[in-house]
Backbone as JSON Lines, residues from 0, in Angstrom:
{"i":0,"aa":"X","n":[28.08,6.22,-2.75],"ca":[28.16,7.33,-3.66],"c":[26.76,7.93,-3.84]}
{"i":1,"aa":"X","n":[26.66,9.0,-3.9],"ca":[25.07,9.78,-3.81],"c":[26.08,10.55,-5.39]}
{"i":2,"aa":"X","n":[24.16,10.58,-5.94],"ca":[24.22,11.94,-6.96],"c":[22.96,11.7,-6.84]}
{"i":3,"aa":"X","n":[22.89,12.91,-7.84],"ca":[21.36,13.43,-7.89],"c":[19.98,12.54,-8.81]}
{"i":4,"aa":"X","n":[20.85,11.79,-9.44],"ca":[20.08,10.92,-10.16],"c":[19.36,9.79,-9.52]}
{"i":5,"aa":"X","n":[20.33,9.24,-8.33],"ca":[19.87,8.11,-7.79],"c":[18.48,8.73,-6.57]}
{"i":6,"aa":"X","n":[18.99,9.96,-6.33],"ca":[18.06,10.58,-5.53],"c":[16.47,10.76,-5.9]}
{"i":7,"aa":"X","n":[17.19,11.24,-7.26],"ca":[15.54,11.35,-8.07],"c":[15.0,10.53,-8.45]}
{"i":8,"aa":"X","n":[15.68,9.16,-8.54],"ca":[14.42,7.92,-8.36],"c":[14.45,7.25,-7.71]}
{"i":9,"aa":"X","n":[14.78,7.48,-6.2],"ca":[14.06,6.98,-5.2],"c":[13.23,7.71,-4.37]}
{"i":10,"aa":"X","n":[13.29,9.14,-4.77],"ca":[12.18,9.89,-4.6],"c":[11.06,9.76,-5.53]}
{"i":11,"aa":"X","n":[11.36,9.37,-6.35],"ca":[9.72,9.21,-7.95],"c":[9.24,7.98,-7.07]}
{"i":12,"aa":"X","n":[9.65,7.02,-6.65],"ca":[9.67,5.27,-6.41],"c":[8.63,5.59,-5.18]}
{"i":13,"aa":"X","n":[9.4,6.61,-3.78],"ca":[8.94,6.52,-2.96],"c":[7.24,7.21,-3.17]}
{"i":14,"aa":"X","n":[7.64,8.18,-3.76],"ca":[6.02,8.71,-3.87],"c":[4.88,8.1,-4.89]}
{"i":15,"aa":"X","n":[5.47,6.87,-5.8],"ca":[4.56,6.28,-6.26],"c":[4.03,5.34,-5.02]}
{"i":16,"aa":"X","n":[4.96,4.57,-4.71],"ca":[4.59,3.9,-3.94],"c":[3.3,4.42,-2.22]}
{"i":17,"aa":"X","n":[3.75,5.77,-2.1],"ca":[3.18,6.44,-1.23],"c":[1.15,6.32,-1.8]}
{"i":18,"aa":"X","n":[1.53,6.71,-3.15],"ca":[0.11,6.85,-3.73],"c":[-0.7,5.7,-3.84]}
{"i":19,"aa":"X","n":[-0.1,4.52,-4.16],"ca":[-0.63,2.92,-4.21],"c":[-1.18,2.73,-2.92]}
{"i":20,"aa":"X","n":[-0.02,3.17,-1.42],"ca":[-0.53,2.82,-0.04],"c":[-1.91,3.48,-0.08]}
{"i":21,"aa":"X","n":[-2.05,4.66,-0.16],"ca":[-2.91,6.09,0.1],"c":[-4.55,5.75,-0.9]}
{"i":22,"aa":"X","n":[-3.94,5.43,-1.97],"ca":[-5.44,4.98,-2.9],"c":[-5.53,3.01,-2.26]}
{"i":23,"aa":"X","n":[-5.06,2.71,-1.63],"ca":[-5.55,1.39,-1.27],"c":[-5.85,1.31,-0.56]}
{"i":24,"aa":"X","n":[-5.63,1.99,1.12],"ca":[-5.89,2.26,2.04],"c":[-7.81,2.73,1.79]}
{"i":25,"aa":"X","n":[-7.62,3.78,1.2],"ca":[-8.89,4.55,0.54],"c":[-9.82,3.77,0.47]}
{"i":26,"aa":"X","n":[-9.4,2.96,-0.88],"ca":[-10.21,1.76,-1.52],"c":[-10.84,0.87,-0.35]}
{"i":27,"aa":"X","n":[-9.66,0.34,0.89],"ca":[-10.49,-0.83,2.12],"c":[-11.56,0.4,2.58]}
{"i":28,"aa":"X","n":[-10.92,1.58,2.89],"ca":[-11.82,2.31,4.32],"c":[-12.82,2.22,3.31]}
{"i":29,"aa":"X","n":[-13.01,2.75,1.91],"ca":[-14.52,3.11,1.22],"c":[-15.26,1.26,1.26]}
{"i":30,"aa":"X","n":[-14.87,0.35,1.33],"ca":[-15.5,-1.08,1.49],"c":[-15.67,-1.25,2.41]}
{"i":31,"aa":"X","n":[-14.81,-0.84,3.06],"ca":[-15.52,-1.13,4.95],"c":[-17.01,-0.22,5.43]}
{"i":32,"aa":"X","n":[-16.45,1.08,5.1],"ca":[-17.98,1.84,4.87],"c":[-18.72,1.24,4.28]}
{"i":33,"aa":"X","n":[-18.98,0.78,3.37],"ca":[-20.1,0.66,2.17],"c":[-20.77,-0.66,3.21]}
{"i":34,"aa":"X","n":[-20.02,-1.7,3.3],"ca":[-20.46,-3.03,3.79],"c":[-20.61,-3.11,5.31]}
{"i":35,"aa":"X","n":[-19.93,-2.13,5.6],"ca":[-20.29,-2.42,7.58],"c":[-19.26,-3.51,7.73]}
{"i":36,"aa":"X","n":[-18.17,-3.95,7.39],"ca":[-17.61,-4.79,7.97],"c":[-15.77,-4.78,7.28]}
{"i":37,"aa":"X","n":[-14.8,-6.03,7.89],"ca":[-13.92,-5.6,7.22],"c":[-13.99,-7.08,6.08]}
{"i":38,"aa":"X","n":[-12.83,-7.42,5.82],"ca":[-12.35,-8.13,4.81],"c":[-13.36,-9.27,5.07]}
{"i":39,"aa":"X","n":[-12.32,-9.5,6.11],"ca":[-12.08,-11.38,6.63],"c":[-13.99,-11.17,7.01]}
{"i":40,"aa":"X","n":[-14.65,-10.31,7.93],"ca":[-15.82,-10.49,7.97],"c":[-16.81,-10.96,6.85]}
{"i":41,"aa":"X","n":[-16.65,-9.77,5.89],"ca":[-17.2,-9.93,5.04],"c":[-16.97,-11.18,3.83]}
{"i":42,"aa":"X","n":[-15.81,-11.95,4.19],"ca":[-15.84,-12.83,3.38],"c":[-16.16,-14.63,4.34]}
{"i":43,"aa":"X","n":[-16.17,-14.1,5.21],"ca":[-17.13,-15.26,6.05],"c":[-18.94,-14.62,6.12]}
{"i":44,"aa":"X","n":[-19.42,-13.81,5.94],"ca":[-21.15,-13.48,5.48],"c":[-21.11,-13.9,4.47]}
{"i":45,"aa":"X","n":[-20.26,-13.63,3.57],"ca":[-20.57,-14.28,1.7],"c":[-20.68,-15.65,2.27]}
{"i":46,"aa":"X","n":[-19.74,-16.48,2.61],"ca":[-19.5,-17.81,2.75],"c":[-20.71,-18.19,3.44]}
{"i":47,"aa":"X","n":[-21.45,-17.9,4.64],"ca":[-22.43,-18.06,5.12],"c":[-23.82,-17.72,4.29]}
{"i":48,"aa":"X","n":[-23.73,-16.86,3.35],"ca":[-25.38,-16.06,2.66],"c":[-25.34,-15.7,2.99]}
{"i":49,"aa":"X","n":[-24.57,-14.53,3.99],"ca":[-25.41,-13.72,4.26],"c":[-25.21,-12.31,3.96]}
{"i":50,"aa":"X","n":[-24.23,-12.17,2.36],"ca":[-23.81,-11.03,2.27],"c":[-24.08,-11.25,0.59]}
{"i":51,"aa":"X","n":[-24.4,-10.64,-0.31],"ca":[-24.13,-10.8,-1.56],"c":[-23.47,-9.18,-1.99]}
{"i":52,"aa":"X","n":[-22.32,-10.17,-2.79],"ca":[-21.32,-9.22,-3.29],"c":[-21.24,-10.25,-4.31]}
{"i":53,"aa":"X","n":[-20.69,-9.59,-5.48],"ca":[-19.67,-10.5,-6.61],"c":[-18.43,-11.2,-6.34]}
{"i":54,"aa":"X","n":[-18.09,-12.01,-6.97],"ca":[-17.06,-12.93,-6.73],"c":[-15.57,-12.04,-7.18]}
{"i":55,"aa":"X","n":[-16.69,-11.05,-8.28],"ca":[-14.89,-10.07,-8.92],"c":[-14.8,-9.32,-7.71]}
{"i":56,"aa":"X","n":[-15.8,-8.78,-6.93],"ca":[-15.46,-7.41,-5.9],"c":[-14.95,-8.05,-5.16]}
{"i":57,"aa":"X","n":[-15.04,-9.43,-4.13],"ca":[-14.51,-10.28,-3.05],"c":[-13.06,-10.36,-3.48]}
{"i":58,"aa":"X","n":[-13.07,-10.12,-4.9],"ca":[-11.41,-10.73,-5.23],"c":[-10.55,-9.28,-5.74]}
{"i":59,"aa":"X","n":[-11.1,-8.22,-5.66],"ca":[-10.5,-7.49,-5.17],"c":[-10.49,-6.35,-4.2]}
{"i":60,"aa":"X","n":[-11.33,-6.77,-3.19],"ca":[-11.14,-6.53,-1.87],"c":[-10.08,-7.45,-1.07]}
{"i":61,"aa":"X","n":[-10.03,-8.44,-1.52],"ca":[-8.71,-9.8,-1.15],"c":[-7.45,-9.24,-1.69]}
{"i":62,"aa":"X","n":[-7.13,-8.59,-2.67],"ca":[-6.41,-8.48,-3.37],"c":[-5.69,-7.05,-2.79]}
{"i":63,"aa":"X","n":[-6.6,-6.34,-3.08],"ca":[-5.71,-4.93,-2.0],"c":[-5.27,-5.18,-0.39]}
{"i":64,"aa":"X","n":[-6.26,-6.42,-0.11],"ca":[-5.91,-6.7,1.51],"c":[-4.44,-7.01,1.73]}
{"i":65,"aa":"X","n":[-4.63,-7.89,0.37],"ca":[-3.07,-8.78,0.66],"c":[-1.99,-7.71,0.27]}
{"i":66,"aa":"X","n":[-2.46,-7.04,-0.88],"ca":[-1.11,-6.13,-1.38],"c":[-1.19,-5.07,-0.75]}
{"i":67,"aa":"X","n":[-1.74,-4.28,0.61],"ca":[-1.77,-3.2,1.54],"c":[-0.17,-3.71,1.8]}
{"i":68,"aa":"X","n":[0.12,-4.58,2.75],"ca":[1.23,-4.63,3.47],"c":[2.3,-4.66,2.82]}
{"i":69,"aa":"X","n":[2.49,-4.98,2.01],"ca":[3.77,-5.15,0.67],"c":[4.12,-3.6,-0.14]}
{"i":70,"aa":"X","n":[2.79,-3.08,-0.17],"ca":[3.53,-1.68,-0.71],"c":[3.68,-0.72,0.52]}
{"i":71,"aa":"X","n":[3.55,-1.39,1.51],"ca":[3.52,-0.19,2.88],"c":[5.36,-0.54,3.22]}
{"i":72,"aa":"X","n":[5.18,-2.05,2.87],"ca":[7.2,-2.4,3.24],"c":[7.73,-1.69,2.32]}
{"i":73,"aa":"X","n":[7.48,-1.82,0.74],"ca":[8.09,-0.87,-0.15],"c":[8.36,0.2,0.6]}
{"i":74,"aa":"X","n":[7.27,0.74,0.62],"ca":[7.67,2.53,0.8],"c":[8.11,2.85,2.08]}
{"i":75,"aa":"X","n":[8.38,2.23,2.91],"ca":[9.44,2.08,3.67],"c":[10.82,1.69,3.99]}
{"i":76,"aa":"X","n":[10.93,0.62,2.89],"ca":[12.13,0.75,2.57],"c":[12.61,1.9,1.41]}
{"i":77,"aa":"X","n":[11.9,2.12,0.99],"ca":[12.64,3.43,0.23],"c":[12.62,4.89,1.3]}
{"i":78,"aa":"X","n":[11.77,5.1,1.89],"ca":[12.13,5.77,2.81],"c":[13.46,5.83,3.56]}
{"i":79,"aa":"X","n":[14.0,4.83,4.16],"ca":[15.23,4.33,4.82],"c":[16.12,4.45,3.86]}
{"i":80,"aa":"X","n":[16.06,3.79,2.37],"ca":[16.83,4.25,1.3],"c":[17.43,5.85,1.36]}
{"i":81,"aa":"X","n":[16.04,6.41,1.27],"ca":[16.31,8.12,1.39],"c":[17.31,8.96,2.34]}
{"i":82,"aa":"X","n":[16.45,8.07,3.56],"ca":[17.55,8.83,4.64],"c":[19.05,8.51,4.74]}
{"i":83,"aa":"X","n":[19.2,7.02,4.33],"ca":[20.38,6.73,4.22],"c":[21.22,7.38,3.29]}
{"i":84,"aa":"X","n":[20.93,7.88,2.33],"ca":[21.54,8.65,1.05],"c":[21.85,10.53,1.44]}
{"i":85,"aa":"X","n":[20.88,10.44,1.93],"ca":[21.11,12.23,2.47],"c":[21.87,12.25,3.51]}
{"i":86,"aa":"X","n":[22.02,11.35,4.46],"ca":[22.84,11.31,5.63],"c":[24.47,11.27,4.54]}
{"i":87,"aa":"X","n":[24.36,9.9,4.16],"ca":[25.6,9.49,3.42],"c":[26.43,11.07,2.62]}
{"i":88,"aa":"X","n":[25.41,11.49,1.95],"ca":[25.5,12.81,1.23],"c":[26.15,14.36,2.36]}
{"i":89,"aa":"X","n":[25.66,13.83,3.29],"ca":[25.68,15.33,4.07],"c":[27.2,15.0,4.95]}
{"i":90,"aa":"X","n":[27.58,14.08,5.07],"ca":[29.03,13.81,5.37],"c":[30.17,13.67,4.38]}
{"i":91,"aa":"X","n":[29.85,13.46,3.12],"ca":[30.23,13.68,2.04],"c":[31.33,12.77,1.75]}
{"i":92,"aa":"X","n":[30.35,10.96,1.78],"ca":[30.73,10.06,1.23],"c":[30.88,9.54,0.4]}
């Protein structure tokens, strides 16, 4: 069953979620710039000395690493949600 309600929040859902990918994505590329390196690098130089960062920034540079892939499945499954509903809709199930 499609209506317009269910439409409109999995369209709000999908584009939050779009914005979380988009500002986190952001967030690694601006750390990768800043430090010259990526995650996992940079958290083997700390481990070695040879990088000083804070223990809060390491933990959330870890933290968007891990939650990149989880809101990228979200918003892909709501994507698929979407299409499935407009298809469903346009045959008029």
């Amino acid at each position: 069953m499609h209506t317009d309600e269910y439409e409109i929040s999995l369209t709000r859902e999908r584009n939050h979620c779009r914005q979380v990918v988009n500002t986190t994505r952001a967030a690694l590329a601006e750390r990768e710039k800043n430090h010259g390196m990526t995650y996992a690098e940079a958290a083997k130089a700390v481990a070695e000395g040879r990088l000083a960062i804070s223990d809060a920034e390491m933990a959330r540079w870890r933290d968007d690493v891990e939650a990149l892939p989880q809101w990228e499945q979200r918003l892909e499954e709501y994507r698929e949600a979407l299409e499935m509903m407009r298809i469903s809709a346009s045959r008029g199930d």
